[in-house]
C-alpha positions as CSV (number, residue, x, y, z in Angstrom):
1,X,0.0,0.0,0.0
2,X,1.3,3.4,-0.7
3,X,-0.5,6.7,0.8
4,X,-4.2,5.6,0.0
5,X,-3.4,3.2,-3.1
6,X,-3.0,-0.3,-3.4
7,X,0.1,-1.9,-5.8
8,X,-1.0,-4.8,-7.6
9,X,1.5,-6.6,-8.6
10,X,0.6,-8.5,-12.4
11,X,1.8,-12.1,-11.1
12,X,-1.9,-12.7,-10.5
13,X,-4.9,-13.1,-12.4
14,X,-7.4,-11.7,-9.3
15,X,-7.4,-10.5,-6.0
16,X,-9.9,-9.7,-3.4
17,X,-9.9,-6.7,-1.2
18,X,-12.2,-7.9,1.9
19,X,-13.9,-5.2,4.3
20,X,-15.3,-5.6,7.0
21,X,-15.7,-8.6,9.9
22,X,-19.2,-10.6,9.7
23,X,-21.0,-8.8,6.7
24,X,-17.5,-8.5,4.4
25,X,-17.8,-6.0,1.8
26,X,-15.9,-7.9,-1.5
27,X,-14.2,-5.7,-4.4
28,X,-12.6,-8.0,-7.1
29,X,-10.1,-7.0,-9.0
30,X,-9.1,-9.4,-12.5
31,X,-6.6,-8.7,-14.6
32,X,-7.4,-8.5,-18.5
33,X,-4.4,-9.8,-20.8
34,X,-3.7,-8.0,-23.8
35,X,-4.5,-8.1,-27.1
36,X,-2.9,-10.4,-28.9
37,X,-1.4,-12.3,-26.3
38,X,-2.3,-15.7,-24.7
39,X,-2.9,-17.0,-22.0
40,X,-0.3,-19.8,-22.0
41,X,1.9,-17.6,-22.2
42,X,1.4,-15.2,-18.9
43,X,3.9,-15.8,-16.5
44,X,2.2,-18.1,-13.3
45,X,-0.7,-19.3,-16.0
């Protein structure tokens, strides 16, 4: 985290930011690869 941002790094395909104790609040981030390149060949795919 820097100031009020989050880094997310592009090793993986989705994370979860998870707010909150008994009634979690969920934001999903996924990553969308680029044209013209497959998924094979991501690294960690």
């Amino acid at each position: 985290m820097s100031g009020r941002f989050y880094v997310i790094d592009r090793i993986f395909d989705a994370a979860e930011l998870r707010l909150g104790l008994k009634r979690q609040q969920i934001v999903r981030i996924d990553r969308i690869a680029p044209q013209g390149t497959s998924k094979s060949k991501r690294r960690g795919a």
